[in-house]
SERO-4910 file (N, C-alpha, C, O; in steps of 0.05 Angstrom, whole numbers):
BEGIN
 pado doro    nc1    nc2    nc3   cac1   cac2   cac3    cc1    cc2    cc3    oc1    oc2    oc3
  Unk    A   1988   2184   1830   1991   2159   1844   2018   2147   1836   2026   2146   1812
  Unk    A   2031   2139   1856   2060   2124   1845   2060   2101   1864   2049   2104   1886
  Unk    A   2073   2075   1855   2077   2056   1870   2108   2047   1865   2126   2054   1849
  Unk    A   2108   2028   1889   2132   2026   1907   2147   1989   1890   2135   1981   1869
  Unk    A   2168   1972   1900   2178   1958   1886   2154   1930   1879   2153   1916   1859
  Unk    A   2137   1930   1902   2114   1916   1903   2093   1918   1883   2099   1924   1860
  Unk    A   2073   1913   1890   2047   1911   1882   2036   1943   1889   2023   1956   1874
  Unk    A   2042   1950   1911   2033   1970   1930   2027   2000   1917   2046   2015   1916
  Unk    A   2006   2008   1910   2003   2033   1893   1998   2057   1920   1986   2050   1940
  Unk    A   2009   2088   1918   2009   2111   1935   1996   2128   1926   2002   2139   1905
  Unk    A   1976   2134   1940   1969   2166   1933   1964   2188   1959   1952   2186   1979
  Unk    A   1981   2214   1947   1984   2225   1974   1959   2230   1987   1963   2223   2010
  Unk    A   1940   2237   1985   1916   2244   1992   1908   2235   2008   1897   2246   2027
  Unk    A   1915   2204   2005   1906   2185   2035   1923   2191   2055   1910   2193   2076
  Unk    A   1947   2195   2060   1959   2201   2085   1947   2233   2099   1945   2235   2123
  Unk    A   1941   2253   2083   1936   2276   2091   1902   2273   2105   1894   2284   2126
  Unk    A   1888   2256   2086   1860   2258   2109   1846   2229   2121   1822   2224   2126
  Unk    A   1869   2213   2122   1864   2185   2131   1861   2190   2166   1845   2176   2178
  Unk    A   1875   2206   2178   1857   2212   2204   1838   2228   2217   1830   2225   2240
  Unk    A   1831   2249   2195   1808   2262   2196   1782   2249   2192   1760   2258   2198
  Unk    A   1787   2225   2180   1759   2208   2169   1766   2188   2184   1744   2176   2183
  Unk    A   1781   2172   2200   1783   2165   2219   1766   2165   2248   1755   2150   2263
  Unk    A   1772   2189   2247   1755   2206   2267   1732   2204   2271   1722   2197   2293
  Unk    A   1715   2212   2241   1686   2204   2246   1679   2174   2240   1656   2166   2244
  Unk    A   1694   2162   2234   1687   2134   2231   1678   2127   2258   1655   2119   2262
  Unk    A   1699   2130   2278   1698   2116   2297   1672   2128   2313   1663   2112   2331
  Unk    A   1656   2155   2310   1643   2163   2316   1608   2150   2305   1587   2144   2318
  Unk    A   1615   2151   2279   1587   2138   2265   1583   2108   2254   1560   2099   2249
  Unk    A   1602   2095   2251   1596   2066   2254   1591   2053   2270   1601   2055   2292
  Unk    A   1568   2033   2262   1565   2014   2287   1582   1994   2303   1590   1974   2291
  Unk    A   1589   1996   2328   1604   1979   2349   1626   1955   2329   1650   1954   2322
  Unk    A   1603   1942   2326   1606   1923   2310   1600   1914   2286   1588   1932   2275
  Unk    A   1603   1888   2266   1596   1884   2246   1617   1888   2223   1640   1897   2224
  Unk    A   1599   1876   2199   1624   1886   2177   1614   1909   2158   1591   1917   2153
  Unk    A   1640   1917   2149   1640   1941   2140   1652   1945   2115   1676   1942   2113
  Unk    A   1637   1951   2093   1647   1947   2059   1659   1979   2046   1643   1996   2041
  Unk    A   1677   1981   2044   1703   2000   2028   1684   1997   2003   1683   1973   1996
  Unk    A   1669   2011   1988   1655   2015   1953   1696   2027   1949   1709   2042   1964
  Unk    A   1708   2012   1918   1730   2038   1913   1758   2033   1933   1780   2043   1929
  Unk    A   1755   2024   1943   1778   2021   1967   1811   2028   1955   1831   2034   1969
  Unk    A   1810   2025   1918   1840   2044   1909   1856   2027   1906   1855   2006   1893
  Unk    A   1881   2040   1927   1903   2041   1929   1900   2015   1949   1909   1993   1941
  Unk    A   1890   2017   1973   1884   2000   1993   1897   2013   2016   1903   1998   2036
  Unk    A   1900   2032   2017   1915   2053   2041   1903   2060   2060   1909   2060   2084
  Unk    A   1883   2065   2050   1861   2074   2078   1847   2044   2084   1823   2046   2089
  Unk    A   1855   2026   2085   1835   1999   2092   1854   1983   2110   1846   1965   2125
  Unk    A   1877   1988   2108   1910   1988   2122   1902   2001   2147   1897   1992   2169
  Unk    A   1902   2028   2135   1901   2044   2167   1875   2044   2185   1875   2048   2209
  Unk    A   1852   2038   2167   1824   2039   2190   1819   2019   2195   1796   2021   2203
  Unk    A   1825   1999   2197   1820   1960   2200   1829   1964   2222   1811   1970   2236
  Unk    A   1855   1963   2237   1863   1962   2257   1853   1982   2293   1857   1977   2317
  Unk    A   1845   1996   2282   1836   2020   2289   1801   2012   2290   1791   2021   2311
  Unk    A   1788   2002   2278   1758   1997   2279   1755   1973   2285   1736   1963   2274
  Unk    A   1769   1955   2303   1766   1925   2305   1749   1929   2330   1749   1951   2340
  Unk    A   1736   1911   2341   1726   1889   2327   1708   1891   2307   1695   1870   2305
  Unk    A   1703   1908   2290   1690   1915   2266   1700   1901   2243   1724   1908   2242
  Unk    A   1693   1881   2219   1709   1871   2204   1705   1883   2174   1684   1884   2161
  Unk    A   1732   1893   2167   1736   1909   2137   1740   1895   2121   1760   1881   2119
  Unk    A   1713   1894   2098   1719   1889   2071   1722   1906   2052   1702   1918   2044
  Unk    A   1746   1912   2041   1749   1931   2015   1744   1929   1990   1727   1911   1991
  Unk    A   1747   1937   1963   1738   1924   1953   1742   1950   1923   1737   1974   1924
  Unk    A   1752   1933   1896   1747   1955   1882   1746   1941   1854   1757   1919   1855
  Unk    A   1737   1947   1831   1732   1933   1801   1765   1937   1791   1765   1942   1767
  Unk    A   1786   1937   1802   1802   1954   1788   1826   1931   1793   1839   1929   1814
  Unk    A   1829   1913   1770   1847   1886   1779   1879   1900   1790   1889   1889   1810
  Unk    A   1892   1921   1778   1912   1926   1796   1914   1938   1817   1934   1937   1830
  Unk    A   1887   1956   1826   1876   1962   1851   1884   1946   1866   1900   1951   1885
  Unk    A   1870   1912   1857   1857   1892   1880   1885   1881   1888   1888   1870   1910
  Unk    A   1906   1884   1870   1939   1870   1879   1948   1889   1894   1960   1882   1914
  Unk    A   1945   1919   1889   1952   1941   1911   1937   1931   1941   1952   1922   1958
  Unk    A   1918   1932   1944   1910   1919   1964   1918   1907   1982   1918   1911   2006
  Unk    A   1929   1883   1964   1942   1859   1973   1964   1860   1987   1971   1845   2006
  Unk    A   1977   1879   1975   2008   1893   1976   2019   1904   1993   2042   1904   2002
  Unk    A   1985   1920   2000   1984   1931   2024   1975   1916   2054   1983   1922   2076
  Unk    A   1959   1899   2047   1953   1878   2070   1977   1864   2078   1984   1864   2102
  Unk    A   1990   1854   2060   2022   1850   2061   2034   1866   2081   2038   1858   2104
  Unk    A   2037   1882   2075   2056   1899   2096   2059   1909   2119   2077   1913   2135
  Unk    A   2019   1914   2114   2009   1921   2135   1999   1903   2156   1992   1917   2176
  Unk    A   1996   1880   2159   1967   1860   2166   1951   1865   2184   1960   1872   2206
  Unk    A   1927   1861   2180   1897   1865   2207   1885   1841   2208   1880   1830   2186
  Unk    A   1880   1830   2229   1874   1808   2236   1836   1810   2228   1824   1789   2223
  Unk    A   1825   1832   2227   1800   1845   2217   1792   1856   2194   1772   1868   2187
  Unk    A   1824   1844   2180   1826   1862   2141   1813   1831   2132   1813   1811   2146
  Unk    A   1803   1836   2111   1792   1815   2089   1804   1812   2064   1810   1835   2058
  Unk    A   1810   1799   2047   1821   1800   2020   1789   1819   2003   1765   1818   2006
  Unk    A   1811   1839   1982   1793   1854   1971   1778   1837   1949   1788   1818   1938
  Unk    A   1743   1849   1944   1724   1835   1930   1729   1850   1912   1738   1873   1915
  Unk    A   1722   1837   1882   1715   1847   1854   1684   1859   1857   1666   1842   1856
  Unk    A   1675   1891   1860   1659   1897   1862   1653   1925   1839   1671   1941   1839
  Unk    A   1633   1929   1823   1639   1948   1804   1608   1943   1814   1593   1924   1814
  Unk    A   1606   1980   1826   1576   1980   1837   1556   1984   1809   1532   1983   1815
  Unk    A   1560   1987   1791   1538   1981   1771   1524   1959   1768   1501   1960   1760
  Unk    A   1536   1939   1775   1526   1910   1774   1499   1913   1792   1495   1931   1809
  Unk    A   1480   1890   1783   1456   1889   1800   1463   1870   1822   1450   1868   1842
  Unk    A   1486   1854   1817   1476   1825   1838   1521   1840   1849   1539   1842   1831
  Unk    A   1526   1846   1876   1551   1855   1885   1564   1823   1899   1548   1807   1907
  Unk    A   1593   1817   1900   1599   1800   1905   1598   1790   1939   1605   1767   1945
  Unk    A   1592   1806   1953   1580   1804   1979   1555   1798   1989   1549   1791   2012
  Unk    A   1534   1801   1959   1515   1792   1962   1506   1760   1963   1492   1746   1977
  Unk    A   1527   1753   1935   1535   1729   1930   1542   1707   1946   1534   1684   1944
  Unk    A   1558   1717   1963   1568   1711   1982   1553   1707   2014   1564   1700   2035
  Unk    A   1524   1715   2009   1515   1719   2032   1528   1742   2059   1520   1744   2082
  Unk    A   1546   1754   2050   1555   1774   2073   1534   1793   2090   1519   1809   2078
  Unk    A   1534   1790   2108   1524   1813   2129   1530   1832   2129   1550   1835   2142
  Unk    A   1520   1858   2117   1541   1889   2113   1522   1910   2137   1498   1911   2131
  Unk    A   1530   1923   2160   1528   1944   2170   1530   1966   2167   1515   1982   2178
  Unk    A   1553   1974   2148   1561   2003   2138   1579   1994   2108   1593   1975   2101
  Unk    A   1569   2019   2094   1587   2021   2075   1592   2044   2073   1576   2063   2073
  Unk    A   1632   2044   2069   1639   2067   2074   1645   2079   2037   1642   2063   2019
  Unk    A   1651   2096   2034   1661   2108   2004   1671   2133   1998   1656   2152   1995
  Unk    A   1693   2132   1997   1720   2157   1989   1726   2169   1968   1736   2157   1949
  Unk    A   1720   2188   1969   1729   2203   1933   1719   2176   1910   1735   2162   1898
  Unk    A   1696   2175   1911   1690   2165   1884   1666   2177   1870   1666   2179   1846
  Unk    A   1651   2183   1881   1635   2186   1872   1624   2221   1859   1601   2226   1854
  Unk    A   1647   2240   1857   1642   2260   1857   1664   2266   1831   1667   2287   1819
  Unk    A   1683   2234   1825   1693   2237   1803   1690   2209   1780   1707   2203   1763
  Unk    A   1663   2195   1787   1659   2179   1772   1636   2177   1742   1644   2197   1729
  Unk    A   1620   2168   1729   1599   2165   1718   1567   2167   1732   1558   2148   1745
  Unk    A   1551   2189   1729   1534   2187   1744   1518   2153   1764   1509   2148   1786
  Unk    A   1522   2134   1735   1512   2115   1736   1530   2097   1759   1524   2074   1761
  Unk    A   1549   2106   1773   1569   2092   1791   1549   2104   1821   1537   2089   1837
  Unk    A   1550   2123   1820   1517   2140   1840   1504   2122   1839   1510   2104   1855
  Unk    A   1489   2118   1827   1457   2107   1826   1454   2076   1834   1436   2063   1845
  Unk    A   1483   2068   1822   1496   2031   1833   1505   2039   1862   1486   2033   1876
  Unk    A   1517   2045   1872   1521   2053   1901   1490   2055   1920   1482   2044   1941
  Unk    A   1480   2074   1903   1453   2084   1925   1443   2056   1919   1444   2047   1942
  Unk    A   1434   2037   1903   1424   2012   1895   1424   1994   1914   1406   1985   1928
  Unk    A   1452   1989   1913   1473   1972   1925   1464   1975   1958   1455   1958   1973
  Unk    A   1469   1999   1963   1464   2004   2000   1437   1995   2003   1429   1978   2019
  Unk    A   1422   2010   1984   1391   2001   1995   1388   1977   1990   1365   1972   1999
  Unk    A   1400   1953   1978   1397   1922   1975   1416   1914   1995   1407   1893   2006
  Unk    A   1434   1919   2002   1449   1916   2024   1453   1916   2063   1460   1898   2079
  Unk    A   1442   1957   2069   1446   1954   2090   1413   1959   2103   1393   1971   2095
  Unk    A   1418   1946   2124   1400   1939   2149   1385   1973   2146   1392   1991   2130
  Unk    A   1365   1974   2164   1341   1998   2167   1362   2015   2182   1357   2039   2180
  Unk    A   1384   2008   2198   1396   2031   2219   1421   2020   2208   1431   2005   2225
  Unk    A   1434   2021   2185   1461   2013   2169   1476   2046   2162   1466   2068   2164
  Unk    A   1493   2042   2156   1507   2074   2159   1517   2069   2130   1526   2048   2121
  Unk    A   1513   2095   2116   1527   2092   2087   1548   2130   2090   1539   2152   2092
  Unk    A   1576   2122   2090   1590   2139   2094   1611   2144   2075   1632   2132   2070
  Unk    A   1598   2172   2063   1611   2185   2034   1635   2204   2042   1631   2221   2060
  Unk    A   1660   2203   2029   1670   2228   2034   1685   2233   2008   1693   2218   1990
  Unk    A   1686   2259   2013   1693   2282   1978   1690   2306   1981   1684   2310   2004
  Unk    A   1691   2323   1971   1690   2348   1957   1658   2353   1950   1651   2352   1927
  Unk    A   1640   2359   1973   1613   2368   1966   1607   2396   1969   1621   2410   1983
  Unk    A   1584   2407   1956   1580   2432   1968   1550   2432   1975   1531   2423   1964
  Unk    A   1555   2448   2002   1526   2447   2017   1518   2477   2017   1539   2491   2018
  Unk    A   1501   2489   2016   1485   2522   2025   1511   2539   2012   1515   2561   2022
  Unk    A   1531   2529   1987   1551   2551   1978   1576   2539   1993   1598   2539   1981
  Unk    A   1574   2530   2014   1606   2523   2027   1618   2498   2020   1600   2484   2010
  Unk    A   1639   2486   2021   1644   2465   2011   1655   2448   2039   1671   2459   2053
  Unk    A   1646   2424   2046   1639   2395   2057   1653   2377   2049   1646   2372   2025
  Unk    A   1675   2359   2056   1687   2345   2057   1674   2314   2052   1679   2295   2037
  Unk    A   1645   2321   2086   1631   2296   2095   1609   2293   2087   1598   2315   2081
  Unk    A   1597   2274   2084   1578   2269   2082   1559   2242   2093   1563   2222   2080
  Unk    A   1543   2240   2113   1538   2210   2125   1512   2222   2119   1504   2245   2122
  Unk    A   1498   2194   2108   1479   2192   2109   1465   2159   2117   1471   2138   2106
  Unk    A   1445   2162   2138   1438   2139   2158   1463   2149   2180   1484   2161   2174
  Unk    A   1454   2141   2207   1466   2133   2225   1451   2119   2244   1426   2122   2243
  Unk    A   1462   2103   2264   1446   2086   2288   1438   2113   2313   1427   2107   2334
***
């Protein structure tokens, strides 16, 4: 990861599959509603799918205080009239700041985290969605999985 004179942190990774996951976003999320980034990073991919998923509204969101100024950095530069300022969220917690907040969540999306985190970041995630989204809410994983021996990029689980 390297960052720029800003706030603004890079990692190449997001430019190479930020429109391949794009793709199915726009396929498996619901119409509408808001939509919570678990991890959101750098804030690169919340730049590029905000604009692109509107009227859908993106909250990102990551425990990681220079993350949350990358973010920023990035909303900066970028702006979406459907971007949100990023939440302090560290899915281990029992009570998430969206909850707090009374937010309405439809989907939650989550990118390479969970296949390089603490099991216990899993189990706060799975927590989290099931205290969070609706009976027909979309929770959408992507990483490095392996299914029947082959290896899987995607992973959705729930869809409408």
């Amino acid at each position: 990861m390297t960052s720029f004179s800003d706030a603004r942190q890079y990692a190449p990774a997001t430019e190479r599959n930020r429109s391949f996951i794009l793709e199915v976003l726009q396929r498996v999320l619901p119409p509408t509603g808001n939509i919570l980034e678990i991890a959101s990073g750098t804030g690169e991919h919340s730049v590029f799918f905000s604009p692109h998923l509107q009227p859908r509204q993106w909250f990102p969101s990551d425990p990681n205080p220079m993350l949350r100024d990358s973010i920023v950095a990035w909303q900066q530069h970028s702006p979406s009239d459907n971007l949100h300022s990023p939440l302090d969220i560290d899915v281990r917690e029992s009570v998430w700041a969206v909850e707090k907040e009374g937010t309405e969540i439809a989907a939650i999306v989550n990118i390479n985290m969970i296949h390089i985190s603490p099991w216990s970041t899993c189990l706060g995630l799975m927590a989290g969605a099931g205290r969070l989204l609706p009976k027909d809410g979309v929770l959408y994983l992507y990483g490095p999985y392996k299914q029947g021996g082959a290896i899987n990029s995607i992973k959705i689980i729930g869809q409408n």
